[in-house]
LOTIPA-648590 format. One record per residue (C-alpha): residue in one letter; x, y, z. Coordinates in nm, 3 decimals. Example, Ala and Ser with C-alpha at 12.3 -4.5 7.8 and 13.67 -1.06 7.14 Angstrom:
2
+------+---------+---------+---------+
| code |    east |   north |      up |
+------+---------+---------+---------+
|    A |   1.230 |  -0.450 |   0.780 |
|    S |   1.367 |  -0.106 |   0.714 |
+------+---------+---------+---------+
This chain:
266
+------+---------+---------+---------+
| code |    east |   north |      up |
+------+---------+---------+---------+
|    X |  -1.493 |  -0.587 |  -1.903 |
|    X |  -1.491 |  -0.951 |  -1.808 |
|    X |  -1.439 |  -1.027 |  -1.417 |
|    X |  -1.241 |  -1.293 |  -1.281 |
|    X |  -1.346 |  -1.626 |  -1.182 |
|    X |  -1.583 |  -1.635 |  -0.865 |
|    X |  -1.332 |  -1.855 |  -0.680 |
|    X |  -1.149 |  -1.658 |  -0.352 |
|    X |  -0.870 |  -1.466 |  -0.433 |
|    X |  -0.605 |  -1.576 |  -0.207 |
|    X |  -0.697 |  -1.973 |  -0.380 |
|    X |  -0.653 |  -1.804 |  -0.721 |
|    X |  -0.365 |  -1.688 |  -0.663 |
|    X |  -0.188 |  -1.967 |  -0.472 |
|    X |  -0.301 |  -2.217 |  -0.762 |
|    X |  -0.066 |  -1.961 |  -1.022 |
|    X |   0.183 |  -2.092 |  -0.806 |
|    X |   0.278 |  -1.691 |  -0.663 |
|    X |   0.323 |  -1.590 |  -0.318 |
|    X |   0.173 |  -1.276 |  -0.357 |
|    X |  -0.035 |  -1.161 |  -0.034 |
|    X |  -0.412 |  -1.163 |   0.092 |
|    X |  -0.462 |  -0.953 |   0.386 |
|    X |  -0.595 |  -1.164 |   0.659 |
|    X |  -0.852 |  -0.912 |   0.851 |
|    X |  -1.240 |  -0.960 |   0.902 |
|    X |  -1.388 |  -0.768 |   0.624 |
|    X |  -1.697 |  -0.794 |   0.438 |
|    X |  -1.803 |  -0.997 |   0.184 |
|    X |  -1.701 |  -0.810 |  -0.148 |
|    X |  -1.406 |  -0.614 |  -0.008 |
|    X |  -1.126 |  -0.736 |  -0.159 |
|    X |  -0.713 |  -0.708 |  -0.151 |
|    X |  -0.396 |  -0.810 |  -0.254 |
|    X |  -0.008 |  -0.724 |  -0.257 |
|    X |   0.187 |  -0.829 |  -0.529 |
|    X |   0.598 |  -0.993 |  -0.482 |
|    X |   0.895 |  -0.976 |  -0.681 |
|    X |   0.700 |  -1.303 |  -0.855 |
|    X |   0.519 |  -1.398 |  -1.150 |
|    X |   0.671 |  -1.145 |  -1.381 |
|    X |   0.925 |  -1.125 |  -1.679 |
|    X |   1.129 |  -0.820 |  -1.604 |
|    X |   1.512 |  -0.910 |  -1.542 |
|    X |   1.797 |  -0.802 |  -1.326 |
|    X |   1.760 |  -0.614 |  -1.052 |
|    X |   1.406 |  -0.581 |  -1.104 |
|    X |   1.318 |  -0.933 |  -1.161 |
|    X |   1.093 |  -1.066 |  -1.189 |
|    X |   0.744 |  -0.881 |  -1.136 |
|    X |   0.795 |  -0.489 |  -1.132 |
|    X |   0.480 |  -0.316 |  -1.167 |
|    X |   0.697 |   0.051 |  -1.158 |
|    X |   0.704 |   0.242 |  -1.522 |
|    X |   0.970 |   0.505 |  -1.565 |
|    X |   1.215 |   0.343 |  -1.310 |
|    X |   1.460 |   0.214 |  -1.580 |
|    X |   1.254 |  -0.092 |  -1.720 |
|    X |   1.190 |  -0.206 |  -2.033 |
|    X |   0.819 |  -0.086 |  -2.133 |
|    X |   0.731 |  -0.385 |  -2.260 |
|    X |   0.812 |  -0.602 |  -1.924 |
|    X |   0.594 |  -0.325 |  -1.724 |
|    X |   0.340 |  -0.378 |  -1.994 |
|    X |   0.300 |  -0.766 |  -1.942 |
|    X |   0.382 |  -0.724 |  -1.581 |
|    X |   0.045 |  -0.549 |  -1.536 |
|    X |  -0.130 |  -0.715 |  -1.756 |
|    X |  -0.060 |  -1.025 |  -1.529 |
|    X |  -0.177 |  -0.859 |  -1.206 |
|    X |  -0.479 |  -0.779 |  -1.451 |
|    X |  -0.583 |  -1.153 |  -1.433 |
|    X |  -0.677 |  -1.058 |  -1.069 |
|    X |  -0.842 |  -0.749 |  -1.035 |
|    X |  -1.196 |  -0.649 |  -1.182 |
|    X |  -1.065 |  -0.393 |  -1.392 |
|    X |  -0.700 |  -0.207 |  -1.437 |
|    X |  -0.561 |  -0.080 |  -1.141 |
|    X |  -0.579 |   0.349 |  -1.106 |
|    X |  -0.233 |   0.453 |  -1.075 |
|    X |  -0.136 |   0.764 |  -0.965 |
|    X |   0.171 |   0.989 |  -0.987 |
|    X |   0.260 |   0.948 |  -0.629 |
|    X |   0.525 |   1.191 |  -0.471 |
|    X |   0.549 |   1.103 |  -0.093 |
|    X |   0.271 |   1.385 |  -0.016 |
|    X |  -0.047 |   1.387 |   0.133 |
|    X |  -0.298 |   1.444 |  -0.174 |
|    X |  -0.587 |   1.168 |  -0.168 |
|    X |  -0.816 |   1.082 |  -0.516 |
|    X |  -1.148 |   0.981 |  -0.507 |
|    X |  -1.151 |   0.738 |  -0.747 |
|    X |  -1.521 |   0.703 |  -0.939 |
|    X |  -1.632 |   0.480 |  -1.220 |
|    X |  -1.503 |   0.763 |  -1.505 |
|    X |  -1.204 |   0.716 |  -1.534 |
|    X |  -0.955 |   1.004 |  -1.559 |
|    X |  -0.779 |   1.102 |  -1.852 |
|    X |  -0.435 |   1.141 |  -1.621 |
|    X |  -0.311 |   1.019 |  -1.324 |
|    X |  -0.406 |   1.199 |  -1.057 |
|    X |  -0.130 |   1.316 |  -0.833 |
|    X |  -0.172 |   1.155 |  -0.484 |
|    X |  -0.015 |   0.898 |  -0.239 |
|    X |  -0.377 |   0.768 |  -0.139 |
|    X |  -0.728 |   0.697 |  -0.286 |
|    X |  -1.046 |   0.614 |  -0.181 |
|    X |  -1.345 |   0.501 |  -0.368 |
|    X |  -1.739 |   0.416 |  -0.287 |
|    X |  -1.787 |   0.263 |  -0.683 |
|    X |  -1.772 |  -0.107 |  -0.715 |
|    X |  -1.494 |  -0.274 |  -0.933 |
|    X |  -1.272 |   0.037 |  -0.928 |
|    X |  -0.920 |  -0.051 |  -0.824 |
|    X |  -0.730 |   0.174 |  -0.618 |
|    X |  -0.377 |   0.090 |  -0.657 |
|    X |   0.016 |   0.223 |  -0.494 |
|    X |   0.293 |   0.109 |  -0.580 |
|    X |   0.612 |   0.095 |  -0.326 |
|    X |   0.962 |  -0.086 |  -0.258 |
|    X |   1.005 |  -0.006 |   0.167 |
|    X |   0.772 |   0.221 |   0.210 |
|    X |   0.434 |   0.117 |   0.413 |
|    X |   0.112 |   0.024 |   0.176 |
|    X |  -0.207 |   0.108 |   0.451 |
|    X |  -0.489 |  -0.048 |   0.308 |
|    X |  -0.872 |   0.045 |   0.427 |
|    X |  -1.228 |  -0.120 |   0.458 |
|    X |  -1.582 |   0.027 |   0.580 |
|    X |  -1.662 |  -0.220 |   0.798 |
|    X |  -2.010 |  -0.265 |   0.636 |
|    X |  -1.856 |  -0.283 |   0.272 |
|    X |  -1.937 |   0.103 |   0.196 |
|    X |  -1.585 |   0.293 |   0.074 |
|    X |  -1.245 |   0.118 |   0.097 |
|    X |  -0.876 |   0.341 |   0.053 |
|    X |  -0.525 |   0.266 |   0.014 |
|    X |  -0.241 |   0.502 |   0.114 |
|    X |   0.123 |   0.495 |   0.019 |
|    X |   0.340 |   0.617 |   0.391 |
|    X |   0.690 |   0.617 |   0.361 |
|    X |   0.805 |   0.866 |   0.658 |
|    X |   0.748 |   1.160 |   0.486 |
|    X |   0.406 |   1.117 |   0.416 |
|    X |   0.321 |   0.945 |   0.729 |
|    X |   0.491 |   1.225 |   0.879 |
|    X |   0.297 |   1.463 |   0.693 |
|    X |  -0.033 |   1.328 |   0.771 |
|    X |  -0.118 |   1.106 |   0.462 |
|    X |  -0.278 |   0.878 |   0.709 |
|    X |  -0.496 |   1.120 |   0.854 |
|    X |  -0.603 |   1.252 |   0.502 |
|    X |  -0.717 |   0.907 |   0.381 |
|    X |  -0.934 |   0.845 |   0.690 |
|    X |  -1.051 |   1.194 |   0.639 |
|    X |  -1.153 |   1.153 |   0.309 |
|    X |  -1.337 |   0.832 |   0.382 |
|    X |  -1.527 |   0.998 |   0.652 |
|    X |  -1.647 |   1.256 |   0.397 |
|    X |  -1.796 |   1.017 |   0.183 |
|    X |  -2.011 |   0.834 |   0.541 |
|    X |  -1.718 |   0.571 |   0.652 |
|    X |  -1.645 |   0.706 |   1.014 |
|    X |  -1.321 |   0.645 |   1.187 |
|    X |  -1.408 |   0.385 |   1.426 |
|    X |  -1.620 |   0.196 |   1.135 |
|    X |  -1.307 |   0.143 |   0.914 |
|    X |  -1.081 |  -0.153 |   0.919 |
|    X |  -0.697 |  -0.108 |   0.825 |
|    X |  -0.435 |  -0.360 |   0.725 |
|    X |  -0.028 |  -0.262 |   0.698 |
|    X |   0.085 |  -0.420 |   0.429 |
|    X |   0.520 |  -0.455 |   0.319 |
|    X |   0.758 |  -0.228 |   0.418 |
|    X |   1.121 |  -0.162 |   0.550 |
|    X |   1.118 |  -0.331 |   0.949 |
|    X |   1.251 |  -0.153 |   1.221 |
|    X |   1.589 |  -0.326 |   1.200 |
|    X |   1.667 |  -0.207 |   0.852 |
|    X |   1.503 |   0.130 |   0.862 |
|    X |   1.820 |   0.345 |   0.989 |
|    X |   1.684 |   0.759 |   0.969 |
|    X |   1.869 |   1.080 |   1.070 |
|    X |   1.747 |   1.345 |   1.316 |
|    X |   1.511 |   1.508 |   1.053 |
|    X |   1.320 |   1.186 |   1.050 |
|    X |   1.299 |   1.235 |   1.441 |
|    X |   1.190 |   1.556 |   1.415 |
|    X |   0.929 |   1.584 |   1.181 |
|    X |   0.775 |   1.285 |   1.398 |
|    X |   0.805 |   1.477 |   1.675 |
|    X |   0.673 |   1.794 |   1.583 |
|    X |   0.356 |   1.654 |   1.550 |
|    X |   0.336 |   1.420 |   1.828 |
|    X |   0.608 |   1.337 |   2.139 |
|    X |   0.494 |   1.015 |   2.177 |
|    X |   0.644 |   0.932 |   1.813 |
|    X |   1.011 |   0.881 |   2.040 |
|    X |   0.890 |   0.558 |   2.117 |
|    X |   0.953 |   0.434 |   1.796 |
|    X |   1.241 |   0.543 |   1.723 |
|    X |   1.572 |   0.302 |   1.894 |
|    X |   1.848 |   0.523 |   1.919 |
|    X |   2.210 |   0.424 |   1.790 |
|    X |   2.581 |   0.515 |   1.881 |
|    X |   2.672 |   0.679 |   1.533 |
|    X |   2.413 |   0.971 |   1.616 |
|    X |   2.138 |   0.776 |   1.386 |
|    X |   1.797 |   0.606 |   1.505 |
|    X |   1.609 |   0.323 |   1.351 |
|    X |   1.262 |   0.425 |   1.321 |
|    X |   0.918 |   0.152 |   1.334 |
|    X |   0.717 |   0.257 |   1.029 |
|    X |   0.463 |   0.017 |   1.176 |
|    X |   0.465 |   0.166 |   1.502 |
|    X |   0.415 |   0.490 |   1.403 |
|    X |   0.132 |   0.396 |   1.141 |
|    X |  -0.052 |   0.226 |   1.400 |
|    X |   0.019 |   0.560 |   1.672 |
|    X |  -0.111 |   0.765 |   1.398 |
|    X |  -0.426 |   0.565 |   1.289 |
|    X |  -0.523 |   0.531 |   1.660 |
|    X |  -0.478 |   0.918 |   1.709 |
|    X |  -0.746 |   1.001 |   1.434 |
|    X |  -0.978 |   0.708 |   1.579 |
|    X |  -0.905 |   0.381 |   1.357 |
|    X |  -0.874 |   0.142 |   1.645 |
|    X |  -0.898 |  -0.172 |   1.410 |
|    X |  -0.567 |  -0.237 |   1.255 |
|    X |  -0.380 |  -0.558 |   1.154 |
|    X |  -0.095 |  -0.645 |   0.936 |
|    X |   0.279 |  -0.546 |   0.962 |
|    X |   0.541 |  -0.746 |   1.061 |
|    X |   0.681 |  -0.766 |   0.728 |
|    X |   1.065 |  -0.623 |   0.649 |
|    X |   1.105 |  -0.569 |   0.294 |
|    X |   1.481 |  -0.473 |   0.297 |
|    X |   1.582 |  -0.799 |   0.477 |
|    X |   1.359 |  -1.027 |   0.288 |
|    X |   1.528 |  -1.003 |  -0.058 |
|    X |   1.417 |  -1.342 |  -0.228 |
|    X |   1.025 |  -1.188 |  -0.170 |
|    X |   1.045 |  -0.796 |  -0.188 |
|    X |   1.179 |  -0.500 |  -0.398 |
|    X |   1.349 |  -0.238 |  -0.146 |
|    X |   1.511 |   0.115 |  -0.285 |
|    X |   1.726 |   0.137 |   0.023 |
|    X |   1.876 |  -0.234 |  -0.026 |
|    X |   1.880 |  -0.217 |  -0.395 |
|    X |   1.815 |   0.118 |  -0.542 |
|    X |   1.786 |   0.012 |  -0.877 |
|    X |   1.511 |  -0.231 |  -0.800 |
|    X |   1.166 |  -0.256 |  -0.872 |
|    X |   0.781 |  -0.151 |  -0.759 |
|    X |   0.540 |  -0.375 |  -0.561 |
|    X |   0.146 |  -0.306 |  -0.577 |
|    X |  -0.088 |  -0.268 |  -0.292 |
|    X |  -0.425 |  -0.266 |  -0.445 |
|    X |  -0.801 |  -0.286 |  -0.260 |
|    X |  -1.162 |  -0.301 |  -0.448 |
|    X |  -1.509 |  -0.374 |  -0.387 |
|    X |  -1.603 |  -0.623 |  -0.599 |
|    X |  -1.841 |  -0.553 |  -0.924 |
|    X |  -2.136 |  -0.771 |  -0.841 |
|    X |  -2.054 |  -0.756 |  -0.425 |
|    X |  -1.873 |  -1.121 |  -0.409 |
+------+---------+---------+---------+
């Protein structure tokens, strides 16, 4: 399979003319990221104009030339998975598998495999070795960072040599803090695992809170000893001309989070 041009990705893709994101965080040469927008696609509607999401009401043939257009970017397809706001991590390697694997995160030590989620307000965590060794991607919406999804994917890493403290992580889109209205469950399973979590939660006179997915991404990464985190900020609910969001839309589409080492280490 042919690789892209050797020019940096973020000046790639500015010169399509997309705003799609480029993490800004200090990692090694040949670690390499991205986050697709709603743009640079040809699906219509509600899911205009890029939705990378099959099954979620869209015409095959717009997902089809959808990804095919994010193709342009990566090293080789993206490795989707059959993701179902759990805590199951793949470990991607250079066979490909016949299936989707079924998993909200992935990890991978081979060179130009892409690990790839796709999500619409919940929180894309994207990982580095700080030496270039393993990179991950996980896909948190609360129940999964609630369920330790984060904690899995750093796990994982360690078990192929990238240590805690050696890893580099970068929050990518998701529903802010102002938008992000949760019940008492969502307290509660935050709780149960950790007190502190009540700091991010703002409570509100009609018995709901709003919860900081950021907040509590960064609590959790720092509890299992990833200290180097960037990224957030973002609000993909509020920031409709940008970003899909189920919980402003519902019928809308998928964003991709996607993170590789690159084939030949550029």
């Amino acid at each position: 399979m042919t690789s892209p041009p050797p020019f940096p990705l973020a000046q790639r893709i500015a010169a399509a003319g997309l705003d799609w994101i480029v993490p800004d965080w200090s990692v090694p040469r040949g670690v390499h990221a991205l986050v697709t927008t709603r743009s640079g696609g040809v699906s219509t509607g509600a899911r205009a104009t890029l939705n990378l999401g099959a099954g979620i009401g869209d015409s095959d043939d717009a997902v089809a030339e959808n990804r095919r257009r994010l193709l342009a970017f990566c090293p080789a397809p993206p490795r989707w998975m059959h993701q179902v706001h759990g805590t199951g991590v793949a470990i991607h390697v250079a066979q490909r598998a016949t299936t989707p694997a079924v998993a909200d995160a992935a990890i991978t030590c081979e060179h130009g495999v892409v690990c790839a989620v796709l999500t619409a307000d919940c929180l894309p965590v994207v990982f580095a070795e700080r030496r270039g060794g393993a990179v991950g991607i996980a896909h948190a919406g609360w129940r999964g960072l609630a369920a330790g999804v984060l904690e899995r994917t750093v796990a994982e890493l360690g078990s192929v040599g990238a240590r805690a403290d050696d890893l580099l992580a970068w929050l990518g889109p998701a529903i802010g803090p102002a938008g992000f209205e949760v019940g008492a469950e969502v307290l509660a399973a935050f709780d149960a695992v950790d007190p502190r979590a009540q700091e991010h939660f703002v409570g509100k006179s009609s018995g709901k809170w709003n919860a900081d997915l950021y907040g509590l991404a960064r609590q959790r990464l720092a509890r299992c000893g990833v200290r180097n985190v960037s990224g957030g900020g973002f609000c993909t609910m509020t920031d409709a001309t940008r970003f899909f969001s189920w919980r402003r839309d519902r019928e809308g589409g998928r964003m991709a989070a996607l993170v590789w080492l690159a084939p030949d280490g550029s």
